[in-house]
N, C-alpha and C positions, 0 to 999 in steps of 0.2 A: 085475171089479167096477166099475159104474158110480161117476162122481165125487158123485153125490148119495149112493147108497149108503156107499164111501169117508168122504166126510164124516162123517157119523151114526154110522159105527159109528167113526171113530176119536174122534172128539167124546165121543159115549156112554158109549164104555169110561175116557176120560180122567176125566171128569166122577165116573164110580163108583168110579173110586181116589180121588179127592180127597175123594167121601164121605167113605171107614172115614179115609184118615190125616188127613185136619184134623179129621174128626170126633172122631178120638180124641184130639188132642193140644188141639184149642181149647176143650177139656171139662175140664181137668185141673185147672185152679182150683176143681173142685166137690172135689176129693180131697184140697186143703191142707189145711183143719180135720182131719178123719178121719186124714192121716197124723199131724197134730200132734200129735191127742192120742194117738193109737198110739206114736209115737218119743219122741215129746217133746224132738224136736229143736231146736222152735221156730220159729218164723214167720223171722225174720233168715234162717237157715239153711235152708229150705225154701223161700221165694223165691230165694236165689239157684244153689239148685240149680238152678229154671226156669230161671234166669236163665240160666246154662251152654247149657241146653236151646234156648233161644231164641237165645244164640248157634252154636248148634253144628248146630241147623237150618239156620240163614245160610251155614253154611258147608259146610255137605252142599251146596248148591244148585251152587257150582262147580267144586264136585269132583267132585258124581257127573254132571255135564255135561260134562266132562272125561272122565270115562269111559267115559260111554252115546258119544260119539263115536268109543271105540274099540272096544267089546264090544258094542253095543246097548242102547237104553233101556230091553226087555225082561227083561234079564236084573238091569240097574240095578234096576227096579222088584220083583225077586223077591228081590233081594238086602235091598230096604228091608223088604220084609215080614217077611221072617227076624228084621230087626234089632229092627223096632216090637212084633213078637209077643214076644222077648228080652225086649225092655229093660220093659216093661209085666208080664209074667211075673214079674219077679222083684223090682221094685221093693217091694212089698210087705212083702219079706221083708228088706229094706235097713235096718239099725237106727245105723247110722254115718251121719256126713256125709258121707265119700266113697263108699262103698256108693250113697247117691241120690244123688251127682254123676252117678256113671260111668255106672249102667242109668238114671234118669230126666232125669239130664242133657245124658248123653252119647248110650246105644244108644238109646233111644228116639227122641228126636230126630232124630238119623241117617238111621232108619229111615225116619219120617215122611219124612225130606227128601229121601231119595231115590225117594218117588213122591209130587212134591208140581210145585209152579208150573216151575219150570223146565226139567226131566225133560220133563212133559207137554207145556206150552206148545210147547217147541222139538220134541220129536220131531212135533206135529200142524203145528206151521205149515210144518214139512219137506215134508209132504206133504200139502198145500194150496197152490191159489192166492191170492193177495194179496188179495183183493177178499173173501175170507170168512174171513182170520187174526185179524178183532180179532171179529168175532162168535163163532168159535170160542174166543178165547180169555175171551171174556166168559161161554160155557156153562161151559166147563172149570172157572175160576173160581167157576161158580152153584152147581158139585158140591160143591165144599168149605163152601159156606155153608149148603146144604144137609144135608152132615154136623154140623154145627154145631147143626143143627134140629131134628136127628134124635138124635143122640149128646146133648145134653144133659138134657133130661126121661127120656132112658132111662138115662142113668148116677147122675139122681138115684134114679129109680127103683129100681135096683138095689143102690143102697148102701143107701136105706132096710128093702131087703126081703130084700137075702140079705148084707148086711154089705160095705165098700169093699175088702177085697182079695178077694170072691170075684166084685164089682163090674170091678174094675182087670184079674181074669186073664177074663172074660166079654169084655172090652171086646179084650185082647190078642192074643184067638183069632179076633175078629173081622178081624184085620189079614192072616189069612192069605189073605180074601177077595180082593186085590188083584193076587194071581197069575192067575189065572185071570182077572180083566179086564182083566190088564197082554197075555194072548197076541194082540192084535190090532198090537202093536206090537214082535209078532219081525220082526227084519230081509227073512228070507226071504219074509215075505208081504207088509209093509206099507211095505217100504223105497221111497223114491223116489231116482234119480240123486244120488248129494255135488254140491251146487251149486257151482260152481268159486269160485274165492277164495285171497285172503291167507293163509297159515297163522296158528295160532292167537295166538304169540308176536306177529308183527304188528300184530293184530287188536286186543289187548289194549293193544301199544303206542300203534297212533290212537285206541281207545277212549277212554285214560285222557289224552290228551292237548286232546281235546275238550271243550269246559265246557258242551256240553250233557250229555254225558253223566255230568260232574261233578255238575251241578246235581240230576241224575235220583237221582241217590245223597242228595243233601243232605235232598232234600223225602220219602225214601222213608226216611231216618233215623228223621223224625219220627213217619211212619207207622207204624214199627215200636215206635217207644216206648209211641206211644197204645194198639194195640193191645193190648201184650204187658201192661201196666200193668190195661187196662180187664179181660181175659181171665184175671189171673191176681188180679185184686185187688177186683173186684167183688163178688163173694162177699163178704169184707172189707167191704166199705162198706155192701152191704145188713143184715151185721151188725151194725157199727156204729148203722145208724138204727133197730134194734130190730125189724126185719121174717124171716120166717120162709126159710128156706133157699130153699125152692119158688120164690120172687122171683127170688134170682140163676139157678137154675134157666129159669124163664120168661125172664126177660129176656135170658140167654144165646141160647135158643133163638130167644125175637124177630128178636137182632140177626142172624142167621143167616138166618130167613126172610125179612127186610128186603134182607138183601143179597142171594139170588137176585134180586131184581128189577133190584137197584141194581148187580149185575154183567152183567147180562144188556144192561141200559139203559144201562150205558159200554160196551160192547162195539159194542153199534145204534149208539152218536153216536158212538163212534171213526171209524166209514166214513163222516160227513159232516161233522166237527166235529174242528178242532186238539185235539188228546188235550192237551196241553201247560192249554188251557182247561179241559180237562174237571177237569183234577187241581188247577187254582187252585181254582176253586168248591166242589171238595172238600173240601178242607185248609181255606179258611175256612168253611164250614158248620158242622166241626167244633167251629173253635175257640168259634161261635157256638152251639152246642151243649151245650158244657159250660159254659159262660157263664151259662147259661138255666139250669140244673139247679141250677147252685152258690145260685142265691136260689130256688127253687121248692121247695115244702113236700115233706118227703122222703117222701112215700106210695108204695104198692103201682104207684099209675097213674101217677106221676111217672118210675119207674123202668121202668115197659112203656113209657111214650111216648120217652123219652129213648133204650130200648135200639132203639126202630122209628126216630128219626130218625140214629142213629150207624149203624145195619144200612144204611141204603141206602148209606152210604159205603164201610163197613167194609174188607170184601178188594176194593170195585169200584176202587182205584185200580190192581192186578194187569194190567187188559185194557189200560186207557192209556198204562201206567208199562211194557210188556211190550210194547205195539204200538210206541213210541217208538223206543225199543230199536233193533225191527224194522226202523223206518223207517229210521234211522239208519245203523244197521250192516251190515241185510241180516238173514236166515236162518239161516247156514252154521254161525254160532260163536254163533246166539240163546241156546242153551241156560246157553252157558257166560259171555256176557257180562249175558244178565239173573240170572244166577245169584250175580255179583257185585254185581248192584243189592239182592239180594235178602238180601247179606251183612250189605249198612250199614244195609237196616233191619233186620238182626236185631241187629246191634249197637245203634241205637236201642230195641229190643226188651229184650236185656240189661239196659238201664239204666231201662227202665221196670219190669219186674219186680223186678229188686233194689231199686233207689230204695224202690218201694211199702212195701218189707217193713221197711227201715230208717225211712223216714217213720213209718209207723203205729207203730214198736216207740218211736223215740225223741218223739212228740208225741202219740200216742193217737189220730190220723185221718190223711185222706192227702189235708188241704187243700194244702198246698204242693205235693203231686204235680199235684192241677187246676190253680194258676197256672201251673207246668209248660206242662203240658199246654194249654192256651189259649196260651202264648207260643209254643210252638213249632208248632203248628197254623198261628198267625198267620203266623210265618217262613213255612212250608214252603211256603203258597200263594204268597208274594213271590217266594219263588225261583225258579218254577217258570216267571214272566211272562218272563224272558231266554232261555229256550231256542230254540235254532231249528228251527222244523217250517215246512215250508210246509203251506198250506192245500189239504185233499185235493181241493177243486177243482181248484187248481193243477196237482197232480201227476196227474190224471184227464184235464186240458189238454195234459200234455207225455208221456202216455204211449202 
């Protein structure tokens, strides 16, 4: 197989996993209401099921890197779709609290996580050279946003037309899709040479020792808050302002189509531009973003413009925050140390999902979640100004 070929199809196939599982999991705030009122579990307890979920993502991310290291990415990814088709399956039929911890908190997320950013990211940049890992992982990246794009209007669709659990098991059996594009990364065909290196225990030890790669965790905290928060709570807030579901719907799907471009375009400027920069301008856009919306009259077109300017950001910090990494540590143990980056924002992520649900239950809206959110946007870009990268000039100079 030629290296152009190579590329595209391991790119390709990455990109169409990260469709079905972020598709299906950054869709899942369209199904709060609908399970509400089915369980009547209640908002508190239904956020922080996600909230589990968004932690337990995070934490698929180093363990099944951890794994795919030892058994293969491919099989990692076939194991995730078992799990995402599981846990989406039967969540439906969960009338307890712990019932949606375990299958929407637990299996599903799992599932997702194990054919999601770190999996992929690391098995492609395995085998690739250096000079195309952050435009790859900027495509990779565009898939999932593009599931987002794709999964949302059609999960509203489906709960309006054939009811939310025949919606949720439609969306479930789609997960099994990811086998079949997980085969281009069985070991036997796709593998390239273990790049030599420190063992992993090592690895983890300079990692965690380093305060660039401290820092990369701090600013991907806050990431994970904003997200998990806007994904599982906007829905919520388009309600609040009296507007029809189709909104959080649309504006879902916006931010998704916003961020193909805004992943694809960190990805382009990672190979000429300090990623370290890219990720400040990020994190304060944001906080400028919601800034702007909090005094903007709450209309249809308020909430399309605001979901188009949060989409070019949205998962693009992934290609920067994932090249960094690279830069930093190398390849060998990517999977499993951006997997850890990937933990602290899902803990950030935790705490924006549950936060939301508590907010809105104890004050009636989820104002105190945006000052939130605007403060820690503001941090996240400060922090990220101390890191040390050199400039890929530089390293283009001494290579």
């Amino acid at each position: 197989m030629t290296a152009r070929r190579l590329f595209w199809t391991l790119v390709l196939s990455a990109a169409a996993i990260m469709v079905v599982t972020m598709g299906a999991r950054q869709t899942l705030g369209l199904f709060v209401s609908p399970l509400n009122s089915s369980t009547g579990l209640g908002i508190v307890t239904i956020s922080f099921a996600l909230a589990v979920g968004q932690f337990a993502w995070g934490a698929a991310q180093p363990l099944f890197g951890l794994v795919a290291e030892r058994i293969g990415s491919f099989k990692v990814i076939a194991l995730g779709a078992l799990l995402l088709t599981l846990g989406l399956a039967i969540t439906p039929y969960m009338h307890s609290a712990l019932g949606l911890i375990v299958f929407l908190g637990l299996v599903t997320a799992m599932g997702a996580g194990a054919g999601s950013f770190s999996i992929l990211i690391g098995a492609t940049a395995q085998r690739l050279p250096a000079d195309k890992r952050a435009f790859a992982s900027g495509f990779i990246n565009a898939g999932g946003s593009f599931g987002q794009f794709l999964y949302a209007p059609l999960s509203q669709a489906l709960i309006s037309s054939i009811g939310w659990i025949a919606a949720m098991s439609t969306i479930a059996a789609t997960a099994l899709l990811t086998i079949p594009f997980g085969l281009p990364f069985r070991e036997s065909k796709a593998a390239a040479p273990r790049p030599a290196g420190i063992g992993i225990r090592e690895q983890l030890r300079v990692s965690f020792g380093d305060s660039s790669y401290l820092l990369l965790h701090a600013g991907f905290f806050t990431c994970g808050f904003h997200i998990a928060f806007l994904i599982t709570h906007l829905p919520g807030e388009v309600n609040l302002c009296g507007l029809p579901a189709s909104v959080s719907a649309a504006s879902i799907a916006i931010i998704g189509l916003a961020n193909i471009a805004g992943s694809i375009g960190a990805g382009w400027l990672s190979q000429t531009r300090r990623m370290k920069m890219i990720l400040v301008w990020m994190y304060a856009s944001r906080a400028a973003a919601v800034a702007l919306y909090l005094v903007a009259p709450k209309t249809e077109l308020t909430f399309y413009v605001f979901a188009f300017v949060l989409g070019l950001t949205w998962l693009a910090t992934v290609p920067p925050t994932a090249g960094l990494v690279g830069k930093l540590f190398g390849t060998r143990h990517l999977a499993t140390l951006f997997g850890f980056v990937l933990l602290t924002h899902q803990i950030g992520a935790f705490f924006g999902a549950w936060l939301g649900g508590i907010a809105v239950a104890a004050t009636g809206n989820y104002l105190w979640m945006w000052y939130a959110d605007i403060a820690l946007a503001a941090a996240a870009a400060v922090v990220n100004l101390p890191i040390k990268e050199a400039h890929p000039r530089a390293v283009a100079a001494t290579a």
